[in-house]
Backbone of each chain as ProteinMPNN parsed JSONL, in Angstrom:
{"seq_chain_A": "XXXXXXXXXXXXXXXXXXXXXXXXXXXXXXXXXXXXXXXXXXXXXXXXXXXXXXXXXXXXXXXXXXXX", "coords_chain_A": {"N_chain_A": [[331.046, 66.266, 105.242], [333.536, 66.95, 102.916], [334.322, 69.428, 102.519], [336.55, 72.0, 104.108], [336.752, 74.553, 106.395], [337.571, 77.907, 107.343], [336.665, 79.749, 108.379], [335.345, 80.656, 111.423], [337.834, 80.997, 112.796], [339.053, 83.168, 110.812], [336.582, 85.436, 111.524], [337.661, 85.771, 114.391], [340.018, 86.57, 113.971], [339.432, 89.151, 112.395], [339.132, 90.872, 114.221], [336.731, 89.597, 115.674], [334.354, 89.318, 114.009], [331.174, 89.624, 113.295], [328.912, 87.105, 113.008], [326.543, 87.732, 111.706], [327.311, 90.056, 110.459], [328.929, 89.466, 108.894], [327.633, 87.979, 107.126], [325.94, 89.566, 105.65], [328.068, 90.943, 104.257], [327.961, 89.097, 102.481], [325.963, 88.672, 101.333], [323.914, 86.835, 102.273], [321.869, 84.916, 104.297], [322.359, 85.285, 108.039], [321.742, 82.68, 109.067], [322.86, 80.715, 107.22], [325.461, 81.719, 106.961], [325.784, 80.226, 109.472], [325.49, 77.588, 108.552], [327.898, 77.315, 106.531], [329.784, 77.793, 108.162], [329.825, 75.941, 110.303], [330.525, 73.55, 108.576], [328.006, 72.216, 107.635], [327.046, 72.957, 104.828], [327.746, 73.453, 101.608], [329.027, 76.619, 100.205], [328.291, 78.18, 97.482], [330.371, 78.826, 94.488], [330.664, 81.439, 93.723], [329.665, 82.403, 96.436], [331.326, 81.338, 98.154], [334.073, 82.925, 97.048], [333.269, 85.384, 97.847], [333.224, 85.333, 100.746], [336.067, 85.098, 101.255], [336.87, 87.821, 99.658], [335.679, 88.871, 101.957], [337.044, 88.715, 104.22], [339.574, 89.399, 102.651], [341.576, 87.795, 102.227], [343.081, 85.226, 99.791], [341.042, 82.492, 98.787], [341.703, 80.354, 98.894], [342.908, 80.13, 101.447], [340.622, 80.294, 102.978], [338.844, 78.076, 102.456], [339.221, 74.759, 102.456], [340.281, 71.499, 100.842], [339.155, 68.755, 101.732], [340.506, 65.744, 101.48], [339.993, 61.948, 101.312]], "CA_chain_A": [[331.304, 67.293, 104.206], [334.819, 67.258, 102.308], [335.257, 71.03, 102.285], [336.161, 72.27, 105.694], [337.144, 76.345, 106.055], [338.226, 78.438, 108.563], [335.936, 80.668, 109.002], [335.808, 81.356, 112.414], [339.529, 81.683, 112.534], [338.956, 84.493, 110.56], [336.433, 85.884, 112.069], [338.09, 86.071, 115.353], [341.331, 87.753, 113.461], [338.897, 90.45, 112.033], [338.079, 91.783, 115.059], [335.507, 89.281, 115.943], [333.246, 89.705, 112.862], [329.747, 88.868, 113.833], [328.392, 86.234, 111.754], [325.635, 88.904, 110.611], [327.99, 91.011, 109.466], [330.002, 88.437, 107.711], [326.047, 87.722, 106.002], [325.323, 91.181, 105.179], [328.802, 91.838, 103.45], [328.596, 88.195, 101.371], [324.443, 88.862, 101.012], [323.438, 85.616, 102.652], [321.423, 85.234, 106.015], [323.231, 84.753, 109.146], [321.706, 81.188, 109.246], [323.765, 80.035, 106.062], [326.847, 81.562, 107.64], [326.188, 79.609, 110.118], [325.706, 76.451, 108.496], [328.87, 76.864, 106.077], [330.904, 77.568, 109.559], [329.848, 74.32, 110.68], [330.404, 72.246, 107.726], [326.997, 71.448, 107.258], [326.359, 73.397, 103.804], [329.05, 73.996, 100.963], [328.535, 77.238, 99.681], [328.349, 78.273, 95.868], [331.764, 78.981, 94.4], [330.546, 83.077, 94.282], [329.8, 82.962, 97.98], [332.894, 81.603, 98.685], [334.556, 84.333, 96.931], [332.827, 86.662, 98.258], [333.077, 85.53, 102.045], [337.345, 85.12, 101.136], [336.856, 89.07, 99.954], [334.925, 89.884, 103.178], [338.414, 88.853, 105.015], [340.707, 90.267, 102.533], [342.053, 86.956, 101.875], [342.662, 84.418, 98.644], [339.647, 82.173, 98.714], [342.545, 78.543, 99.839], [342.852, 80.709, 102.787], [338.941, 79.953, 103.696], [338.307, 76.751, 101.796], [340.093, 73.222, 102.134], [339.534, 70.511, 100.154], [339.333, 67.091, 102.685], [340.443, 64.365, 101.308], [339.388, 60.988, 102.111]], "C_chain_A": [[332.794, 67.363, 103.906], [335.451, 68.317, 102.096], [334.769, 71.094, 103.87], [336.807, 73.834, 105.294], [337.414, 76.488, 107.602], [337.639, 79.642, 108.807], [335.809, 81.71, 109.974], [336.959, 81.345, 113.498], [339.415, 83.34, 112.452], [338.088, 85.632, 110.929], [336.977, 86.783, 113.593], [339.233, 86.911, 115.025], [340.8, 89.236, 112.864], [338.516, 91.252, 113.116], [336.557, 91.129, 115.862], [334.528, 89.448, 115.835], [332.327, 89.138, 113.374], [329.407, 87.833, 112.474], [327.259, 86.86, 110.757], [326.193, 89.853, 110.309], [328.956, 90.583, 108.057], [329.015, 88.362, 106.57], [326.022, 88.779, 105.285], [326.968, 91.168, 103.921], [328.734, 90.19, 101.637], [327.155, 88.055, 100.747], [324.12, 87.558, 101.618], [323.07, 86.115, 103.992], [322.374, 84.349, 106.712], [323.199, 82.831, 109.233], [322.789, 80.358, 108.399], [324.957, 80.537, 106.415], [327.186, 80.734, 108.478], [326.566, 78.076, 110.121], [326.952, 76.027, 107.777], [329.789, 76.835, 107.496], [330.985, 76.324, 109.98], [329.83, 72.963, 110.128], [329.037, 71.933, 107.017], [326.337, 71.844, 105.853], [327.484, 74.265, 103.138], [328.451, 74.987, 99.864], [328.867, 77.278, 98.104], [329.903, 78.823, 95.909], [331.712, 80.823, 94.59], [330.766, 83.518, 95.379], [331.107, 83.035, 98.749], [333.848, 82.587, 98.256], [334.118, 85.517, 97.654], [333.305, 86.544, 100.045], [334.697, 85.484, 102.026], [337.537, 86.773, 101.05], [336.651, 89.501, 101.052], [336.137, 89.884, 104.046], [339.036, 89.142, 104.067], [342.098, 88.76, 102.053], [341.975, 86.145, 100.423], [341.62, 83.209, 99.143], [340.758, 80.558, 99.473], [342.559, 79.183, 100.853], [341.552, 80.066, 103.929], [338.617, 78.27, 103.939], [339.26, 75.616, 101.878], [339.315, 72.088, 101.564], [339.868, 69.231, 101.064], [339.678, 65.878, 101.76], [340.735, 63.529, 102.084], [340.739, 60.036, 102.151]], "O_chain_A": [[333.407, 67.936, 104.806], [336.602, 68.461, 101.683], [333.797, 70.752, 104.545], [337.226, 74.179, 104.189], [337.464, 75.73, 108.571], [338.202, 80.515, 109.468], [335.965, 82.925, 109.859], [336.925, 81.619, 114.698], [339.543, 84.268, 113.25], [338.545, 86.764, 110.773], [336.79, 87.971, 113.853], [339.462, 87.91, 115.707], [341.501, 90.248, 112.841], [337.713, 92.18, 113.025], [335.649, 91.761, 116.402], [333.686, 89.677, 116.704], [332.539, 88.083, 113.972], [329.678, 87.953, 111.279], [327.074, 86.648, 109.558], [325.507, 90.724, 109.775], [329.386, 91.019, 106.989], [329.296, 88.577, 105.391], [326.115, 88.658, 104.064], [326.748, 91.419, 102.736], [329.158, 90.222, 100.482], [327.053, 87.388, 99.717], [324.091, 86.975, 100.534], [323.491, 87.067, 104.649], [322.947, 83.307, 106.392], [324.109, 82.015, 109.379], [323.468, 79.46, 108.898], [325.833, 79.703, 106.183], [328.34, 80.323, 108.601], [327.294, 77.424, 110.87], [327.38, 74.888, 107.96], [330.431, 75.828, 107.793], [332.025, 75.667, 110.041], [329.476, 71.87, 110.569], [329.021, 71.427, 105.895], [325.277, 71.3, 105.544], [328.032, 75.267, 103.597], [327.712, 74.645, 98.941], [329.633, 76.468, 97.584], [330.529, 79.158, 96.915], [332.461, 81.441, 95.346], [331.51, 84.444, 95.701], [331.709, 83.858, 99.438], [334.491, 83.135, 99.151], [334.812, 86.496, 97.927], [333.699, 87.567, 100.605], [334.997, 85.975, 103.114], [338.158, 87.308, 101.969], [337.282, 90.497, 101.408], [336.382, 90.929, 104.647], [339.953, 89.541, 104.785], [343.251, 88.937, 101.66], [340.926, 86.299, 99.796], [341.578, 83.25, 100.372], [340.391, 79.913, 100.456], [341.876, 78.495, 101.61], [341.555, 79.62, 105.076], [338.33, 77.562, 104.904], [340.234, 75.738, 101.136], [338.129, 71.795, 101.722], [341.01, 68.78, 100.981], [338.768, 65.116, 101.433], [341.366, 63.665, 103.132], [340.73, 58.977, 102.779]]}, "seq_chain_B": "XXXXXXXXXXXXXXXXXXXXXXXXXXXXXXXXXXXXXXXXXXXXXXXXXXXXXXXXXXXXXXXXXXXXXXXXXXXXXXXXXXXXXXXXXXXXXXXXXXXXXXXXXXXXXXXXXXXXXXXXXXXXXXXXXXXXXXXXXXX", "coords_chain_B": {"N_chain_B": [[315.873, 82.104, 114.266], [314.927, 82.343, 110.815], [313.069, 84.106, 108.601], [312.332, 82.666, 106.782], [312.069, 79.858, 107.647], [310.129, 80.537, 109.663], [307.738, 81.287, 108.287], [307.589, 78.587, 107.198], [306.516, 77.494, 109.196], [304.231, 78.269, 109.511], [303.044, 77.535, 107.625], [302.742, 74.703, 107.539], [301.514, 74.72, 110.375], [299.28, 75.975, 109.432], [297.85, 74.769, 107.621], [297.749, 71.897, 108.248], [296.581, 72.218, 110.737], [294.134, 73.841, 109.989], [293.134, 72.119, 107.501], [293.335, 69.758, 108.752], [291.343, 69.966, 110.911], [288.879, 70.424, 108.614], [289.021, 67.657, 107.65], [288.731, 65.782, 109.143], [286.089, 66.61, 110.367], [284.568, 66.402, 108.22], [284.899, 63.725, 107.922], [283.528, 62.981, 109.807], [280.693, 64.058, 108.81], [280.216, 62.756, 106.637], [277.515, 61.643, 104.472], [276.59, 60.129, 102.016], [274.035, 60.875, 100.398], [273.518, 63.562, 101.68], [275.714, 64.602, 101.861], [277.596, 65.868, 100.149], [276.913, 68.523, 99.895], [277.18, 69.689, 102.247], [279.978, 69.234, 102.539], [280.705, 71.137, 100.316], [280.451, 73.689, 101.964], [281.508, 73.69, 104.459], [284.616, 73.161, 102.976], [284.464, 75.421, 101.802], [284.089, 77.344, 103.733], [287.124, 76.357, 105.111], [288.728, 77.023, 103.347], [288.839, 79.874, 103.789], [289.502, 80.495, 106.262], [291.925, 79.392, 106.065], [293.106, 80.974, 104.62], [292.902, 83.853, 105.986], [294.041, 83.113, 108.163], [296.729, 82.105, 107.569], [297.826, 84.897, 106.175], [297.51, 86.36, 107.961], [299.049, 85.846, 110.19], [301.937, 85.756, 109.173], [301.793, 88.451, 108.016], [302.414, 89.408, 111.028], [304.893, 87.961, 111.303], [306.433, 89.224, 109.471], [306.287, 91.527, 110.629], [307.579, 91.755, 112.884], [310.171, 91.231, 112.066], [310.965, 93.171, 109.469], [312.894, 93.326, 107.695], [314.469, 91.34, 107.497], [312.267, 89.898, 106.006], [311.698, 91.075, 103.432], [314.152, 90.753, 102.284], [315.663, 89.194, 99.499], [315.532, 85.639, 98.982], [318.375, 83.662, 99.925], [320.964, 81.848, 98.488], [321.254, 79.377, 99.865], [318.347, 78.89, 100.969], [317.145, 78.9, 98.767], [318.017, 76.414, 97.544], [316.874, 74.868, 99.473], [314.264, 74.947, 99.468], [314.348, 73.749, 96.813], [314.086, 71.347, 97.25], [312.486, 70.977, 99.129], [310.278, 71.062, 97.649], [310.698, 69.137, 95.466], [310.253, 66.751, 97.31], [307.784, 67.51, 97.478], [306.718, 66.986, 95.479], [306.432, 64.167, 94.721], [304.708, 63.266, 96.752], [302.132, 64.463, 95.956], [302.047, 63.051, 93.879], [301.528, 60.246, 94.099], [299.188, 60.944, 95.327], [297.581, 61.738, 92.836], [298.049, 59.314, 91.614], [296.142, 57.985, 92.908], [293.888, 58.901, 93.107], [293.266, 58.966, 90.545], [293.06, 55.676, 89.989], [291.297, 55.475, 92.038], [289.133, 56.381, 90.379], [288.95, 55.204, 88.176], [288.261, 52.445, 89.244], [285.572, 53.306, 90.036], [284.272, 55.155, 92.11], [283.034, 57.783, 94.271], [282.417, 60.71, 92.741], [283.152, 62.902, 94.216], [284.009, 62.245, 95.842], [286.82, 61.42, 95.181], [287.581, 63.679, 94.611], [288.095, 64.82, 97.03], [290.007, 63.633, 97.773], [291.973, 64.065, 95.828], [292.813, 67.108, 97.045], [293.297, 66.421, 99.306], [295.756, 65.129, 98.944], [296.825, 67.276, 97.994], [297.05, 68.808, 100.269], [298.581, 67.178, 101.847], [301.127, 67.172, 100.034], [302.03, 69.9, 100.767], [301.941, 70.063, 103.396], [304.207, 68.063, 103.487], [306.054, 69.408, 101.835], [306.494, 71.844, 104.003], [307.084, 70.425, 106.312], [309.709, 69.191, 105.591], [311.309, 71.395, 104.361], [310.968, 73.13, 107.177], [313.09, 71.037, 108.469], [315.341, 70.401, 107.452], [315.959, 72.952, 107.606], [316.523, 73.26, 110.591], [318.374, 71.157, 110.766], [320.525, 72.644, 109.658], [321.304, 72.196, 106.989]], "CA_chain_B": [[314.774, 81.545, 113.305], [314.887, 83.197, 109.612], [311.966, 84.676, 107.962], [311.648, 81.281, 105.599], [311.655, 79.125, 108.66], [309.055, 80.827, 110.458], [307.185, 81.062, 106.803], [307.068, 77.314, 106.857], [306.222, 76.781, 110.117], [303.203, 79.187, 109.587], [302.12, 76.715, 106.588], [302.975, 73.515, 108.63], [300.537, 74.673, 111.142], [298.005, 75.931, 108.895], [297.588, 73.556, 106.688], [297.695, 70.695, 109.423], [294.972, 72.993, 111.727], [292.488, 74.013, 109.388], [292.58, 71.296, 106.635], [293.048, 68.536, 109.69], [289.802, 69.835, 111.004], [288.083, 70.101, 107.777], [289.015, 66.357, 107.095], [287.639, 65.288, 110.311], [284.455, 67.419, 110.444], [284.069, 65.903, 106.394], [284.746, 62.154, 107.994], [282.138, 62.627, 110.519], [279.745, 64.074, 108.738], [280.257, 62.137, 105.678], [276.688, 60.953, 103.929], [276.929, 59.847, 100.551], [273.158, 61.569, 100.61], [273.36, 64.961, 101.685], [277.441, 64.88, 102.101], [278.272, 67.024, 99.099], [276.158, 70.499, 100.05], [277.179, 69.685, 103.265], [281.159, 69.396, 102.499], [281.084, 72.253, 100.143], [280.402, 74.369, 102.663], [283.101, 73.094, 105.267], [285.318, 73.352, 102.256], [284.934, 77.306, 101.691], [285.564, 77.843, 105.392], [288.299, 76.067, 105.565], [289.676, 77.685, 102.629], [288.266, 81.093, 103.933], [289.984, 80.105, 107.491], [293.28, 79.78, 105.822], [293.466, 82.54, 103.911], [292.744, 84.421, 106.879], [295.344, 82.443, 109.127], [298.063, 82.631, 107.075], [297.52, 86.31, 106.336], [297.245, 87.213, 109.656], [300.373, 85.028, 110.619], [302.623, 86.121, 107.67], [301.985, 89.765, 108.588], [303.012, 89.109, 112.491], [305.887, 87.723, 111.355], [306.96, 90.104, 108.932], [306.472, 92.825, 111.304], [308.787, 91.409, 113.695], [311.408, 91.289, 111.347], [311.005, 93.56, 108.449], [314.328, 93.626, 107.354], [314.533, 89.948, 106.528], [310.893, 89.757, 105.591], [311.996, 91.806, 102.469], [315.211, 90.132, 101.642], [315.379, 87.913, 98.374], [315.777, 83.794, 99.22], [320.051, 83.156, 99.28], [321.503, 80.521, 97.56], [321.142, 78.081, 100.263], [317.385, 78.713, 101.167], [316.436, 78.518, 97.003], [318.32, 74.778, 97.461], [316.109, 73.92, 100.229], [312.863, 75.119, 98.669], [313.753, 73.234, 95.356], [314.23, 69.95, 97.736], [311.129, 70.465, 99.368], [309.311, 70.655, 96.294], [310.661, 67.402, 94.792], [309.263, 66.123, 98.258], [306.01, 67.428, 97.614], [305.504, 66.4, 93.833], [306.115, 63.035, 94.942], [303.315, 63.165, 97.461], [301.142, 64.912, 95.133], [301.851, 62.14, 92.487], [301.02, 59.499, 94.953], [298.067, 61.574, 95.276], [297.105, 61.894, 91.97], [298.029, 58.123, 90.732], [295.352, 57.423, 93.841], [292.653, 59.584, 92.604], [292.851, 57.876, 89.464], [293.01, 54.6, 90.642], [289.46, 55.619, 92.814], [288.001, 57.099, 89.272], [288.68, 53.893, 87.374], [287.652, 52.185, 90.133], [283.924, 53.82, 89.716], [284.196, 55.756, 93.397], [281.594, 58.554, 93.939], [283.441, 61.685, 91.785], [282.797, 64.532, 94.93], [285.109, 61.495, 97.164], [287.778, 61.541, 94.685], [287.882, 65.144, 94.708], [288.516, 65.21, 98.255], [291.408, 62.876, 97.677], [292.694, 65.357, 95.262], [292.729, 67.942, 97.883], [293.795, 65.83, 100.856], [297.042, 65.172, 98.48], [297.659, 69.299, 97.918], [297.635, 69.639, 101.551], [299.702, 66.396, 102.168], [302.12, 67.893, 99.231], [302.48, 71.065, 101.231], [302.656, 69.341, 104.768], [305.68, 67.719, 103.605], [307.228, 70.545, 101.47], [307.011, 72.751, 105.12], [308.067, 69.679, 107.431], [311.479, 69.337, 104.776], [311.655, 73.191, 104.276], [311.861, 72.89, 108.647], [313.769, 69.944, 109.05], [316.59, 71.638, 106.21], [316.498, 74.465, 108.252], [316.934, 72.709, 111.738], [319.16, 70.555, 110.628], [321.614, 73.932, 109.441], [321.585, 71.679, 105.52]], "C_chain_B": [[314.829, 82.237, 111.943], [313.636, 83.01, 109.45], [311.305, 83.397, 107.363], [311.383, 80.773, 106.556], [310.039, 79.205, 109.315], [307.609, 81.186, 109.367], [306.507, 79.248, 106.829], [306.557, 76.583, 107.891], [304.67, 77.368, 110.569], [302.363, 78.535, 108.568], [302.166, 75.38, 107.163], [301.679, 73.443, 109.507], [298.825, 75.102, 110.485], [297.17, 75.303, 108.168], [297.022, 72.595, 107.254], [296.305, 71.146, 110.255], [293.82, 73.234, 110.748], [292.464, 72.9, 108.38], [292.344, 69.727, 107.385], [291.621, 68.635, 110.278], [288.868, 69.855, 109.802], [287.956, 68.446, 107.108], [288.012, 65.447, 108.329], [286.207, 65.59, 110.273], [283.658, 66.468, 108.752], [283.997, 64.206, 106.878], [283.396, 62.05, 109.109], [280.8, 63.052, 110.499], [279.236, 63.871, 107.549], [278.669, 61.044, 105.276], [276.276, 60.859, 102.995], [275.455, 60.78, 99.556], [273.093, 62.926, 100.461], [274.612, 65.505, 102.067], [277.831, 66.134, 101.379], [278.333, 68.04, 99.316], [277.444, 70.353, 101.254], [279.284, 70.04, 103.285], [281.51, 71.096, 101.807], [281.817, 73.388, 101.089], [281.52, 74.806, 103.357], [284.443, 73.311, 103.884], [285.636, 75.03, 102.072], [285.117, 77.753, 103.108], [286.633, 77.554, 105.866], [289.339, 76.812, 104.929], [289.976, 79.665, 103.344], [289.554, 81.225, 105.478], [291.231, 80.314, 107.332], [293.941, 80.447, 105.54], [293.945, 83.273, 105.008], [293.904, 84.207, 107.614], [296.689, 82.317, 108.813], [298.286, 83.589, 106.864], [297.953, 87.11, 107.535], [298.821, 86.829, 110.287], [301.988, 85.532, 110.21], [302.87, 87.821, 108.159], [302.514, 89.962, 109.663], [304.318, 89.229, 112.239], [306.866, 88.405, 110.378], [306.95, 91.488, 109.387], [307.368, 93.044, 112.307], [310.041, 91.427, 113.409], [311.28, 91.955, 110.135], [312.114, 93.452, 107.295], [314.235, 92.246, 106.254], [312.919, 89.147, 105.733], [311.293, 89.912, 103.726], [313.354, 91.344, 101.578], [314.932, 89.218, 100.696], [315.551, 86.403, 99.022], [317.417, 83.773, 98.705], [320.039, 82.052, 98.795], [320.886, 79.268, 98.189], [319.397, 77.528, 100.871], [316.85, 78.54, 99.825], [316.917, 76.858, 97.508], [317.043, 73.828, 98.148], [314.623, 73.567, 99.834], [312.726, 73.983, 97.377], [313.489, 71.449, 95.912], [312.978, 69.882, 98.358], [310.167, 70.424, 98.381], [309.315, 69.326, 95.858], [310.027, 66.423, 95.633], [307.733, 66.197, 97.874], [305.611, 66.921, 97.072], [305.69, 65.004, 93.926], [305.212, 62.803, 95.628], [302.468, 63.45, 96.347], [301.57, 63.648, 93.935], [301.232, 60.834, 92.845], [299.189, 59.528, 94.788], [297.057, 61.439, 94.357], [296.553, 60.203, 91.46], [296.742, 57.077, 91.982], [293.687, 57.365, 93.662], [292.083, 58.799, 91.285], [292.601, 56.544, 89.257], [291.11, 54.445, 91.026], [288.664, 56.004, 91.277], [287.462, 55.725, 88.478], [287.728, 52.672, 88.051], [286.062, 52.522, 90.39], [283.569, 54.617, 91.126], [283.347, 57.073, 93.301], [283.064, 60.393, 93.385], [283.756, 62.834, 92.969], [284.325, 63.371, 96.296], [286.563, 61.858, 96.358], [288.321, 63.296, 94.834], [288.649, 65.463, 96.028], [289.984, 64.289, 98.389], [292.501, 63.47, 97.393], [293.306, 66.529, 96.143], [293.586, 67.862, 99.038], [295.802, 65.634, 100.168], [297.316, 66.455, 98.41], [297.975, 68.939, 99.438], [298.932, 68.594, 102.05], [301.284, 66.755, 101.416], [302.9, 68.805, 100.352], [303.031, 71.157, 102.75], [303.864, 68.929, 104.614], [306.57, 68.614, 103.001], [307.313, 71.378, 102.737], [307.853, 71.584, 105.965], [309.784, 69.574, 106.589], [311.952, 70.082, 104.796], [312.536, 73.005, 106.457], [312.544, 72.319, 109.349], [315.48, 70.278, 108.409], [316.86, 72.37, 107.236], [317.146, 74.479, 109.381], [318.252, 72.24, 111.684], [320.588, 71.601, 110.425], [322.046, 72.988, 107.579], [321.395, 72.985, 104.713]], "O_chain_B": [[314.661, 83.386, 112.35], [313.011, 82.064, 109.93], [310.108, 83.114, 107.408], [310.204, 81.011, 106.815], [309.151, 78.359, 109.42], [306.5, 81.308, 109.887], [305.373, 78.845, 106.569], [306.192, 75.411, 107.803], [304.063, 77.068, 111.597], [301.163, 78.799, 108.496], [301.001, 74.98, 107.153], [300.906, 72.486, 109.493], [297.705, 74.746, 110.848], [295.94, 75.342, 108.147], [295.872, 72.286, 106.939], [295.255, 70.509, 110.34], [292.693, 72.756, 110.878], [291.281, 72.561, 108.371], [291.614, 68.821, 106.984], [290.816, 67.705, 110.22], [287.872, 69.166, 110.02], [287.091, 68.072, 106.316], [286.989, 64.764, 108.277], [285.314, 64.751, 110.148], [282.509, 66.115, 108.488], [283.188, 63.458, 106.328], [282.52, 61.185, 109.133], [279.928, 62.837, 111.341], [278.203, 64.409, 107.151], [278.629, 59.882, 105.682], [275.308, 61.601, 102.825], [275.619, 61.231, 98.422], [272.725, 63.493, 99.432], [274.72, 66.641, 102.528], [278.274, 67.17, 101.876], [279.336, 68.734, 99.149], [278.534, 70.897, 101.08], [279.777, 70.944, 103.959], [282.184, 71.979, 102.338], [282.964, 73.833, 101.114], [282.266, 75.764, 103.156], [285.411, 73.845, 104.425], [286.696, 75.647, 102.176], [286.076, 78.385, 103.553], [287.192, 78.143, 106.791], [290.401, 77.196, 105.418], [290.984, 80.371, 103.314], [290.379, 82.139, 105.498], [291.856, 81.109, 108.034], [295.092, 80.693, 105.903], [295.156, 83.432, 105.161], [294.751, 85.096, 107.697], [297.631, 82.398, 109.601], [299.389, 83.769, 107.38], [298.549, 88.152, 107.807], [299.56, 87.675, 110.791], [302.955, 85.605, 110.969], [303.937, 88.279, 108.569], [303.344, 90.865, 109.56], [304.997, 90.167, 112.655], [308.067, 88.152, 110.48], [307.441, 92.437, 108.776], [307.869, 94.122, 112.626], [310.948, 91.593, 114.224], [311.568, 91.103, 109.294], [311.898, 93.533, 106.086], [314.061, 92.092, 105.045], [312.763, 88.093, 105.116], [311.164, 88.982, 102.931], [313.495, 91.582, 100.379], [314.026, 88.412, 100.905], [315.886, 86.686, 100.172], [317.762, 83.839, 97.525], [319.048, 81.326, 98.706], [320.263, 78.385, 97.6], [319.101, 76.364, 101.143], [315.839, 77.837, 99.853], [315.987, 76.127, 97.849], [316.484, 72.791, 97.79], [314.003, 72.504, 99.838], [311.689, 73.465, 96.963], [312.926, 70.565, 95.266], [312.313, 68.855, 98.222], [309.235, 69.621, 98.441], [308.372, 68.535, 95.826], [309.397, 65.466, 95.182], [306.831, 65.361, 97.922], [304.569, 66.295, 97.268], [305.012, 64.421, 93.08], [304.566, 61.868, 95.155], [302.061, 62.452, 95.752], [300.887, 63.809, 92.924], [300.474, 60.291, 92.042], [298.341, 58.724, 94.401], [295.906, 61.131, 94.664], [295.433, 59.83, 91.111], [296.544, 55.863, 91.916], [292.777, 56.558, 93.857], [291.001, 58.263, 91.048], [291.89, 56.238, 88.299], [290.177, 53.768, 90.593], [287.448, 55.813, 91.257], [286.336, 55.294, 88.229], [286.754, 52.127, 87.53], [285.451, 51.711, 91.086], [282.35, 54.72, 91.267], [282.978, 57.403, 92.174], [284.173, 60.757, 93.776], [284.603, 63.679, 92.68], [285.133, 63.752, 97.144], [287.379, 62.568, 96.947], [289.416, 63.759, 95.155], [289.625, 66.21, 96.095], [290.859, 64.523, 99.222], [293.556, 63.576, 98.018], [294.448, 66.858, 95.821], [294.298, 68.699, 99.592], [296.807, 65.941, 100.809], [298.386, 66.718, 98.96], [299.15, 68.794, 99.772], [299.996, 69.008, 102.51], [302.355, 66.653, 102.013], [304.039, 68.58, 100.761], [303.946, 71.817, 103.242], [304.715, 69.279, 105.432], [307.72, 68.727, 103.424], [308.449, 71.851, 102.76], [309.04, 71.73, 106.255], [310.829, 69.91, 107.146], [313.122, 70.035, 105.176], [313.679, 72.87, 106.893], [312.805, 72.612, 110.516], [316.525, 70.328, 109.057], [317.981, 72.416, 107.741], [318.083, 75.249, 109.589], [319.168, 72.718, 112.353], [321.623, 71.312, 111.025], [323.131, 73.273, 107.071], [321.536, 72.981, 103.49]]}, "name": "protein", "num_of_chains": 2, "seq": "XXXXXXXXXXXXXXXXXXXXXXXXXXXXXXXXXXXXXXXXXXXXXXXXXXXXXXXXXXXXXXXXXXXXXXXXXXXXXXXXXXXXXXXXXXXXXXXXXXXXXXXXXXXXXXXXXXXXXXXXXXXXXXXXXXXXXXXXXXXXXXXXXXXXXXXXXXXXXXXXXXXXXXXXXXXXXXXXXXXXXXXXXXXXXXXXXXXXXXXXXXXXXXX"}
């Protein structure tokens, strides 16, 4: 996957956001938090806004683009 | 496990359990003779069976979790759904271009039917095994 994030970075700087709370505030189930955390599923450009709001951050903060 | 997961693993098994025994019970008591009555039959219990079994299943598992029972499908479970579909309608086309094949072919019309049939459930076998293999996988 070419987008990597930082996720749980930020989690751990929030206070050690649960991943179902991270879900709940970006509307997605915990599972799909879990799979963007781990690379394995690049969310819609909304979600990613939305999970950049849920930390309070601009959205490059979350999201990197990999290049090859 | 999410709600969809355990959704598809509740059609996975039902599908596979009651239409695997109705295919069996239909191959071994298959007589071109007095087959037909005889399948009907086996046919509305199986359907009757499933109903029932998924029903019953479905409720379990939405009582265990209400919460997410009730939640809409996110972004990334709609993706997976639309991928197991394209899985299925290729089975089911398989299916179909098989049936027709057997019609042209001059095959007895009540066999073809069951061909028809045996492709839905093969459709739906593979839209749950993709749906749970998606899900496993964390895609």
């Amino acid at each position: 996957m070419p987008i990597e994030n930082e996720i749980r970075r930020l989690r751990f700087e929030n206070g050690e956001m649960t991943q179902a709370a991270l879900a709940e505030k970006v509307g997605v189930t915990r599972q799909t938090i879990i799979a963007i955390e781990q690379n394995k599923y690049a969310p819609s450009l909304e979600a990613a806004f939305k999970i950049a709001d849920a930390f309070s951050v601009p959205l490059e903060s979350v999201f990197h683009w990999k290049k090859d | 496990m999410s709600f969809r997961e355990k959704s598809a693993w509740i059609a996975l098994l039902a599908y596979g359990g009651v239409f695997g025994a109705y295919f069996v019970a239909l191959w071994r008591s298959w007589d071109p003779a007095i087959g037909q009555p005889l399948s009907i039959g086996l046919l509305v219990a199986a359907m009757v069976g499933f109903v029932i079994i998924v029903t019953a299943l479905t409720i379990i598992a939405a009582l265990l979790n209400p919460t997410a029972a009730n939640a809409p499908a996110d972004e990334r479970e709609k993706l997976i759904d639309l991928k197991a579909e394209r899985a299925a309608s290729y089975t089911l086309s398989v299916g179909v271009l098989l049936s027709m094949t057997g019609l042209l072919m001059g095959f007895n019309g009540f066999l073809i039917a069951n061909v028809l049939l045996a492709s839905l459930v093969a459709a739906e076998l593979v839209k749950a095994g993709w749906q749970i293999a998606s899900f496993r996988m964390g895609a």
